[in-house]
Short mmCIF file of the C-alpha atoms (twelve columns), coordinates in Angstrom:
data_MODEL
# 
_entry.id   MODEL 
# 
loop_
_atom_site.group_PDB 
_atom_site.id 
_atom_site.type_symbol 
_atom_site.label_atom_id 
_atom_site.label_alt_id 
_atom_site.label_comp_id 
_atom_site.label_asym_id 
_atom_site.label_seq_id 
_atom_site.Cartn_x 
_atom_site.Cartn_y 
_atom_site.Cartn_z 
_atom_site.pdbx_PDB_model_num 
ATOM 1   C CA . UNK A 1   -108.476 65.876  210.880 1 
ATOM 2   C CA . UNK A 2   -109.301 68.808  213.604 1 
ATOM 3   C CA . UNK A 3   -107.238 67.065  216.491 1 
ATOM 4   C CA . UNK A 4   -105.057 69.766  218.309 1 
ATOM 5   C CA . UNK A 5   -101.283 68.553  218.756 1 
ATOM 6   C CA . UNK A 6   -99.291  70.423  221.221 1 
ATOM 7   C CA . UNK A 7   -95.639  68.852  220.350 1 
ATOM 8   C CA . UNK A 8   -95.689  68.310  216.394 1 
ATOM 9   C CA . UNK A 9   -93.001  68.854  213.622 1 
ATOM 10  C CA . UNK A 10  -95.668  70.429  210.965 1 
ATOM 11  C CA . UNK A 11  -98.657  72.802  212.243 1 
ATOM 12  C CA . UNK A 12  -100.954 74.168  209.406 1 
ATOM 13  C CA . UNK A 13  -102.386 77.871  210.536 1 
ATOM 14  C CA . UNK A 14  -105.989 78.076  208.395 1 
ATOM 15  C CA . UNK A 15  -106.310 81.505  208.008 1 
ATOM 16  C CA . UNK A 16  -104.048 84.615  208.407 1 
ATOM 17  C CA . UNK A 17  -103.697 87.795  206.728 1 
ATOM 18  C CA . UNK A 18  -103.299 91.581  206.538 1 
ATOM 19  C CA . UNK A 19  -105.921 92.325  204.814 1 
ATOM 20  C CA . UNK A 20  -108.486 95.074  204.149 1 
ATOM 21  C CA . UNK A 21  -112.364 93.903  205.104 1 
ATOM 22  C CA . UNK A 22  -115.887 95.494  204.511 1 
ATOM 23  C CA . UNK A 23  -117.401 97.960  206.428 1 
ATOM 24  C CA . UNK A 24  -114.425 99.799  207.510 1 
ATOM 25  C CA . UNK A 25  -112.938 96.883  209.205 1 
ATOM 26  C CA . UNK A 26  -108.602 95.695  208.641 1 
ATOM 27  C CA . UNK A 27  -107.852 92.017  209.808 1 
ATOM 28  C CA . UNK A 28  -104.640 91.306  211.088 1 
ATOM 29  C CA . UNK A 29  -103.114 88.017  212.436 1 
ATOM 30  C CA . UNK A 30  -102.149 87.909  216.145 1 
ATOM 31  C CA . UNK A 31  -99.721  84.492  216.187 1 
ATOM 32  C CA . UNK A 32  -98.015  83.133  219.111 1 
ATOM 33  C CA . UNK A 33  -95.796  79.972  218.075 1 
ATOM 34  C CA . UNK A 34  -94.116  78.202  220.870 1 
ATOM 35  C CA . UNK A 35  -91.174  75.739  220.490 1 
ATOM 36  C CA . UNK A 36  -91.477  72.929  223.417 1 
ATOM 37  C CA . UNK A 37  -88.272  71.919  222.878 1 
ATOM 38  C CA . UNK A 38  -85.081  71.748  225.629 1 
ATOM 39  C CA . UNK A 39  -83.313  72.838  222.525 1 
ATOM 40  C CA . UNK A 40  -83.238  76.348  219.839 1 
ATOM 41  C CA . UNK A 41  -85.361  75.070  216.632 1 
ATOM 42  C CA . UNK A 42  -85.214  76.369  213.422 1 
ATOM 43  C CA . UNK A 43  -88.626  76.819  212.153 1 
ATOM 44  C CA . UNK A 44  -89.597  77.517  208.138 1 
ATOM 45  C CA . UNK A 45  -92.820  79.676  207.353 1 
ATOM 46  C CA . UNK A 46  -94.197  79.102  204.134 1 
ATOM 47  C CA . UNK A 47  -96.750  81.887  203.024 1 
ATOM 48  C CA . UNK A 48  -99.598  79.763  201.175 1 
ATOM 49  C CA . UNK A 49  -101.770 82.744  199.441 1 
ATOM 50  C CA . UNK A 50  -105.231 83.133  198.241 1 
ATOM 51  C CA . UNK A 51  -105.772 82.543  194.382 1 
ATOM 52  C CA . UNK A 52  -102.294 81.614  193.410 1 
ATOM 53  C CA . UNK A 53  -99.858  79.021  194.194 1 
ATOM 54  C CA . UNK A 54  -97.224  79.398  196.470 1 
ATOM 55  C CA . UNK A 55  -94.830  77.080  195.123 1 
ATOM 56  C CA . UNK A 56  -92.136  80.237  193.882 1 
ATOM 57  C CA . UNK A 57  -92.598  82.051  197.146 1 
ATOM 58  C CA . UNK A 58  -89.468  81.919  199.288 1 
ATOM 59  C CA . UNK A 59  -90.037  80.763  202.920 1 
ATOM 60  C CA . UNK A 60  -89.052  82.614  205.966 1 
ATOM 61  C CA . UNK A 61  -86.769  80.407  208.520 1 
ATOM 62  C CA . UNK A 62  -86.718  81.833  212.296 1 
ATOM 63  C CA . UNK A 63  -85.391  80.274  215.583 1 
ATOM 64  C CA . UNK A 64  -87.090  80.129  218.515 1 
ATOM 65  C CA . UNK A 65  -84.930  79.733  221.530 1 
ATOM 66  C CA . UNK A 66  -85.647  76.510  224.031 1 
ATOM 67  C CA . UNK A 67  -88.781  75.960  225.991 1 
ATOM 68  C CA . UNK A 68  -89.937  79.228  224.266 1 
ATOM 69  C CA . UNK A 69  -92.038  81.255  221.851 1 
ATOM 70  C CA . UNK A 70  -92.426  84.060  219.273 1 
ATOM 71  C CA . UNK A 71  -95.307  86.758  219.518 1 
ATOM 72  C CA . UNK A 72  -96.599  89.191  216.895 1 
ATOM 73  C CA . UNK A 73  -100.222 91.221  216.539 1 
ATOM 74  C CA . UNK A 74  -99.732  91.393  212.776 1 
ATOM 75  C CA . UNK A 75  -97.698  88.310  212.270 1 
ATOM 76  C CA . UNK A 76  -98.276  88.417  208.272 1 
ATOM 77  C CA . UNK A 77  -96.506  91.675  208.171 1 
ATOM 78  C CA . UNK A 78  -93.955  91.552  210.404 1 
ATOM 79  C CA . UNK A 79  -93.153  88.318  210.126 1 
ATOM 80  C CA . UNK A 80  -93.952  86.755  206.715 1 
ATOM 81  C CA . UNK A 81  -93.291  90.316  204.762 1 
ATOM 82  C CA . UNK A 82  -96.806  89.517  202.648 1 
ATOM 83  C CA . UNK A 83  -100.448 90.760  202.770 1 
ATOM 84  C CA . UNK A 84  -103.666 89.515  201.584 1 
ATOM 85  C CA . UNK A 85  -105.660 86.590  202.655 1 
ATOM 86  C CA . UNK A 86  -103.794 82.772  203.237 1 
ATOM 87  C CA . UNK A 87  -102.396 80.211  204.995 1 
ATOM 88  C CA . UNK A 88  -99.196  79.513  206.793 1 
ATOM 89  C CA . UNK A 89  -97.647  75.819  206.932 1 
ATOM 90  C CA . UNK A 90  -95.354  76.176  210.006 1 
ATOM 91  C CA . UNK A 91  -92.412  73.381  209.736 1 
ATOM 92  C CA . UNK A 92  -89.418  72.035  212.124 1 
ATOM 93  C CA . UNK A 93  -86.600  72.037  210.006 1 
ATOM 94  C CA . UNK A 94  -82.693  70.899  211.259 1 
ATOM 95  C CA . UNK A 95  -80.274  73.914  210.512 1 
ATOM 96  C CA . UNK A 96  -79.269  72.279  206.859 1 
ATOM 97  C CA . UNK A 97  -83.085  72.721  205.971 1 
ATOM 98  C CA . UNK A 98  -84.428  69.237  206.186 1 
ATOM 99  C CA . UNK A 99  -87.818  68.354  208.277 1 
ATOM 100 C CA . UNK A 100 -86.945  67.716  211.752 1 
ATOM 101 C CA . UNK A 101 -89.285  64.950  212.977 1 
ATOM 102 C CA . UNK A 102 -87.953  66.144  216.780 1 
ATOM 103 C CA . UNK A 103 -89.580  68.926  216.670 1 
ATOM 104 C CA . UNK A 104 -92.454  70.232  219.121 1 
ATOM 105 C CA . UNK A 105 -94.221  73.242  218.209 1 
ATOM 106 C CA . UNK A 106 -97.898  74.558  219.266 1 
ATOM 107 C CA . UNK A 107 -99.302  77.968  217.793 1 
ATOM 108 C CA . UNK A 108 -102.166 80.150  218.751 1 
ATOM 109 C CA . UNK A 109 -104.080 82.615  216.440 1 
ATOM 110 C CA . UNK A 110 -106.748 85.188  216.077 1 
ATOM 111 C CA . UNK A 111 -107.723 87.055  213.190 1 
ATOM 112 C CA . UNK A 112 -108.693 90.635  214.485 1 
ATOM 113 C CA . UNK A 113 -109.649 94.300  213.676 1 
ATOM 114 C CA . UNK A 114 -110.343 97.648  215.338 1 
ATOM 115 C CA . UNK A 115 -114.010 97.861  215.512 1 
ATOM 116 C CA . UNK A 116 -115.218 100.103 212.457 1 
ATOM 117 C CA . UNK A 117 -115.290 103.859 212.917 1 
ATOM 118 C CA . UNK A 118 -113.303 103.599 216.350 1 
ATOM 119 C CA . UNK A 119 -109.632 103.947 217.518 1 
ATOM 120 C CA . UNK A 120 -109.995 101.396 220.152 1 
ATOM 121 C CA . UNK A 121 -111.585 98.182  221.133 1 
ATOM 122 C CA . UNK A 122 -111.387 94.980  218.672 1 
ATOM 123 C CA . UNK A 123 -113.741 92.098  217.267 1 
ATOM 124 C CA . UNK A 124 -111.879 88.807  216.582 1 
ATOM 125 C CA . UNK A 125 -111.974 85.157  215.373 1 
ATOM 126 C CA . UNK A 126 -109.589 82.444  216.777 1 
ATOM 127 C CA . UNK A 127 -108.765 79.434  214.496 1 
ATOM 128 C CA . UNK A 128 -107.766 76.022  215.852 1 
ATOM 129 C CA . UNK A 129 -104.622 74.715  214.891 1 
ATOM 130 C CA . UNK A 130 -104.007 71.799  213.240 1 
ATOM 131 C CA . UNK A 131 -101.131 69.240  213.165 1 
ATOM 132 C CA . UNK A 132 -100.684 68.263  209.361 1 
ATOM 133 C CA . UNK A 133 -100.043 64.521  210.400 1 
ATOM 134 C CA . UNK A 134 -103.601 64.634  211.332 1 
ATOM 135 C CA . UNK A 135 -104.981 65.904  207.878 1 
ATOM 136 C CA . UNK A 136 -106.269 62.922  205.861 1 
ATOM 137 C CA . UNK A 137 -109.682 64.886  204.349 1 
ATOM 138 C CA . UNK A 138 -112.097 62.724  202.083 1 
ATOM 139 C CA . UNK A 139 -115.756 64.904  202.368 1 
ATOM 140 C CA . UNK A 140 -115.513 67.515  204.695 1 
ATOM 141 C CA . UNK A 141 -118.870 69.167  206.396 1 
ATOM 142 C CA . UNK A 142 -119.156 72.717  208.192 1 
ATOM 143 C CA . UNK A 143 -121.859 73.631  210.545 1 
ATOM 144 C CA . UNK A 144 -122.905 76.922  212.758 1 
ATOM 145 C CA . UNK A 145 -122.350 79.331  210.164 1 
ATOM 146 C CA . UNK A 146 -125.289 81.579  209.301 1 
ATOM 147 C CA . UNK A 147 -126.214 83.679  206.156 1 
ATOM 148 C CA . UNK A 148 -128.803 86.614  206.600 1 
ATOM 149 C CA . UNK A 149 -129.218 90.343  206.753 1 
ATOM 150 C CA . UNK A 150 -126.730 90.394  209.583 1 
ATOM 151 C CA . UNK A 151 -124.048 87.960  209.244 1 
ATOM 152 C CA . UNK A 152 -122.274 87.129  205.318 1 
ATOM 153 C CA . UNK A 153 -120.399 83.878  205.420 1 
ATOM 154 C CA . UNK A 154 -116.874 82.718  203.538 1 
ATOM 155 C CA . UNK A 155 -115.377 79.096  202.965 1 
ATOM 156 C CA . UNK A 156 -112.277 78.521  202.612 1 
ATOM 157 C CA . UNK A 157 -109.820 76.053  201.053 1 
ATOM 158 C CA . UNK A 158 -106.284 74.918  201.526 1 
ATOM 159 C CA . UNK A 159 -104.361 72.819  199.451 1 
ATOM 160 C CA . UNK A 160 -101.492 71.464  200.837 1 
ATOM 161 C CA . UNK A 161 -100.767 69.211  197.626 1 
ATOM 162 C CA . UNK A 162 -97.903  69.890  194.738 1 
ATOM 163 C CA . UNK A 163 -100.646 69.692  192.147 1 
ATOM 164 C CA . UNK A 164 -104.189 71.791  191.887 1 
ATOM 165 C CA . UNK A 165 -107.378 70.177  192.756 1 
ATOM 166 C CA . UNK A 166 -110.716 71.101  192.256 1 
ATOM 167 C CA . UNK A 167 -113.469 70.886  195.164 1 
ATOM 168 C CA . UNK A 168 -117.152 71.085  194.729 1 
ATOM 169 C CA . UNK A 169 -119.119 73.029  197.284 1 
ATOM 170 C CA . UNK A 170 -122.184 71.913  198.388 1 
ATOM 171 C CA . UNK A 171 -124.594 73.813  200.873 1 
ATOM 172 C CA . UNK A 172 -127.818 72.905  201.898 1 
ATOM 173 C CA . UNK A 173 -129.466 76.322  203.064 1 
ATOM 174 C CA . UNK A 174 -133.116 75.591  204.540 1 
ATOM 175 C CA . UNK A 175 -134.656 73.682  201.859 1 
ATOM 176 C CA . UNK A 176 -132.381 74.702  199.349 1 
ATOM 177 C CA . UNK A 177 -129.371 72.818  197.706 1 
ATOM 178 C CA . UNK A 178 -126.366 75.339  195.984 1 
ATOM 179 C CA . UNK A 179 -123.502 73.901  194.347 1 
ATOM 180 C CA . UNK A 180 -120.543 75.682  193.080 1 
ATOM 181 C CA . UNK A 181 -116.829 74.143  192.317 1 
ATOM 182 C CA . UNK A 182 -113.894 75.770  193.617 1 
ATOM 183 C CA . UNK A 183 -110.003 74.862  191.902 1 
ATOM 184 C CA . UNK A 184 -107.415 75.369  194.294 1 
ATOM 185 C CA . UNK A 185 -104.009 75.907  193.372 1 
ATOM 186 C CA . UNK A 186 -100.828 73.798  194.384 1 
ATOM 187 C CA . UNK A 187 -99.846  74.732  198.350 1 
ATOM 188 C CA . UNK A 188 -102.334 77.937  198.111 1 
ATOM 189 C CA . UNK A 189 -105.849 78.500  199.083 1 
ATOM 190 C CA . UNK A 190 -109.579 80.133  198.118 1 
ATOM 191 C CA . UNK A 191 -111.781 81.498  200.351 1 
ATOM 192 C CA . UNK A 192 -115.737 82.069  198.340 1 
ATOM 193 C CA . UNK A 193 -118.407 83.986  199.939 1 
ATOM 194 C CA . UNK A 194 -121.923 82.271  199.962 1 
ATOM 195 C CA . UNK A 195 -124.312 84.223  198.126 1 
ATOM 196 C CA . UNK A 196 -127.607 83.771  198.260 1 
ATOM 197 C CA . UNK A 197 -130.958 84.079  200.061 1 
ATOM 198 C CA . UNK A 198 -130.843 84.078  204.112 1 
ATOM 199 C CA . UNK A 199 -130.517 80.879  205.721 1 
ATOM 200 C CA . UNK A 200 -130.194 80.154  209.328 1 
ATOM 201 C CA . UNK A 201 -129.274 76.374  208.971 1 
ATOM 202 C CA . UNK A 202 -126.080 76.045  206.515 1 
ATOM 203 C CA . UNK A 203 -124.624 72.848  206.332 1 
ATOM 204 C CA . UNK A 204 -121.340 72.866  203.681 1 
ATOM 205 C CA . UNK A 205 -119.986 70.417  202.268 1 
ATOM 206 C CA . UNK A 206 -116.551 70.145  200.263 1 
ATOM 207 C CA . UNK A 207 -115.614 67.020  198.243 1 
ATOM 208 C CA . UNK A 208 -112.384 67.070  196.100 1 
ATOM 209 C CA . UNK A 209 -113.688 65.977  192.429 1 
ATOM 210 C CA . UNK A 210 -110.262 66.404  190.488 1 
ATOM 211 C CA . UNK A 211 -109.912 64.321  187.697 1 
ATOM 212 C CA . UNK A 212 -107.055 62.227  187.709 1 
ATOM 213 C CA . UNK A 213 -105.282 62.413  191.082 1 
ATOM 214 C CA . UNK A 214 -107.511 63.262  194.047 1 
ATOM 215 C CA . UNK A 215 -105.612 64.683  197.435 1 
ATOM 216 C CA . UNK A 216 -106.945 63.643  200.711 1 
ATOM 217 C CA . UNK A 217 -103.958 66.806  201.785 1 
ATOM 218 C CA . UNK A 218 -107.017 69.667  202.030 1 
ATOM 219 C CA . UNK A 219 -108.328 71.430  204.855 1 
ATOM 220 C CA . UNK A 220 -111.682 73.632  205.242 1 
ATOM 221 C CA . UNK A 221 -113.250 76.012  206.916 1 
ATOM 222 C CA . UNK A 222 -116.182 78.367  207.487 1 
ATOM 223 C CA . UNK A 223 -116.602 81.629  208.635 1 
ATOM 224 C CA . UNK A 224 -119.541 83.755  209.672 1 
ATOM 225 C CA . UNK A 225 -118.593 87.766  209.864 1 
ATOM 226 C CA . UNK A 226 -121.126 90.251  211.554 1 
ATOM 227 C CA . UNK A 227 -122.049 93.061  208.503 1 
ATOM 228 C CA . UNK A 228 -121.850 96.045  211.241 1 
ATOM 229 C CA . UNK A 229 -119.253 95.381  213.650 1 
ATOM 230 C CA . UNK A 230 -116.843 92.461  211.984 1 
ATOM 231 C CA . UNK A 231 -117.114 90.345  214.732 1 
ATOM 232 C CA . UNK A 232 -117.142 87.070  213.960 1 
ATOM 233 C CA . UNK A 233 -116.352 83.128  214.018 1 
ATOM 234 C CA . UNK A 234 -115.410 79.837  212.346 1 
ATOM 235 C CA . UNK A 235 -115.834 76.563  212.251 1 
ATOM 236 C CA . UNK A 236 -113.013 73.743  210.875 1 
ATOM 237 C CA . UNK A 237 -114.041 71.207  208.388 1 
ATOM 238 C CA . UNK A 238 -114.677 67.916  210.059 1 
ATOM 239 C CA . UNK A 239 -115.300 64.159  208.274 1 
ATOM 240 C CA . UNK A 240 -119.102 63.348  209.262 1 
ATOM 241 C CA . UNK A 241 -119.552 59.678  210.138 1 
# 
């Protein structure tokens, strides 16, 4: 599910955005995509946004040149034309459009900001990449995130599916069990922030409880953001034993 695959067709970036935070801070998305190819490929970028499905958004098709790569500090912008908070499903396509199962891409990528109140100096978050043939999600768990007086924490959701699903959250904080359900749009995702009392010791879990047709095509994730300077860090969704 969380396997790294330098040389895949289909790479799934978590989280990405241009996107105004709290406490002064603006995240950005520094992506590096690199085609390990001996030949040019043809990549599609398919914006996945927060809240709303992005089956009518129109993808963005770039090549990247042989035994190469592609570099941008605010990737979203630049590259994708969108803002907000998503996802971006990052595809090997021939020139006529159809998946190329030759291809062999790897991306990198760091959500970052200036540091609040300064001109200089940045606090970041890097999220592992994942190769979609690898995605195969039943109950996924999160660990190491922390909610308290100094750090607020955010899961998020990604549904790779053509239909919506619904996902109850489950978080054991301390002693305490919270449940909330989450419905995710078709190809879109949610990020929630976990309210509540401070806890040191979350453990989340996410189980996809759709009625009807259930999805194993879902990836989470957690992510624990410092309240004064916006550093922060995340955690993927794994399948517990």
């Amino acid at each position: 599910m969380t396997t790294q695959r330098a040389g895949t067709s289909q790479l799934l970036i978590a989280a990405a955005g241009s996107v105004v935070g709290l406490n002064g801070t603006f995240f950005r998305s520094d992506i590096t995509i690199i085609n390990y190819r001996t030949d040019a490929q043809t990549v599609r970028l398919n914006w996945l946004p927060q809240g709303t499905t992005g089956t009518g958004i129109a993808p963005v098709d770039i090549t990247i040149n042989a035994m190469s790569g592609i570099s941008n500090e605010d990737f979203v912008t630049n590259a994708l034309h969108q803002s907000g908070l998503g996802s971006i499903l990052v595809t090997a396509i021939t020139p006529d459009g159809q998946f190329d199962s030759l291809g062999k891409l790897h991306a990198t990528s760091r959500i970052w900001s200036n540091q609040p109140g300064l001109s200089s100096g940045t606090v970041s978050q890097t999220f592992p990449i994942i190769s979609v043939n690898d995605i195969n999600s039943t109950r996924l768990l999160v660990l190491g995130q922390r909610r308290d007086d100094r750090f607020r924490t955010n899961v998020g959701i990604i549904n790779l599916d053509s239909q919506a699903q619904t996902f109850q959250v489950t978080v054991q904080a301390d002693a305490r069990t919270e449940l909330s359900t989450v419905t995710v749009q078709p190809l879109s995702m949610v990020q929630v922030a976990l309210t509540g009392p401070a806890a040191n010791n979350l453990q989340i879990g996410v189980t996809n409880v759709s009625t009807g047709f259930q999805t194993s095509r879902y990836v989470v994730y957690g992510s624990s953001v410092d309240n004064v300077t916006g550093d922060s860090w995340s955690s993927l969704g794994y399948i517990p034993p």
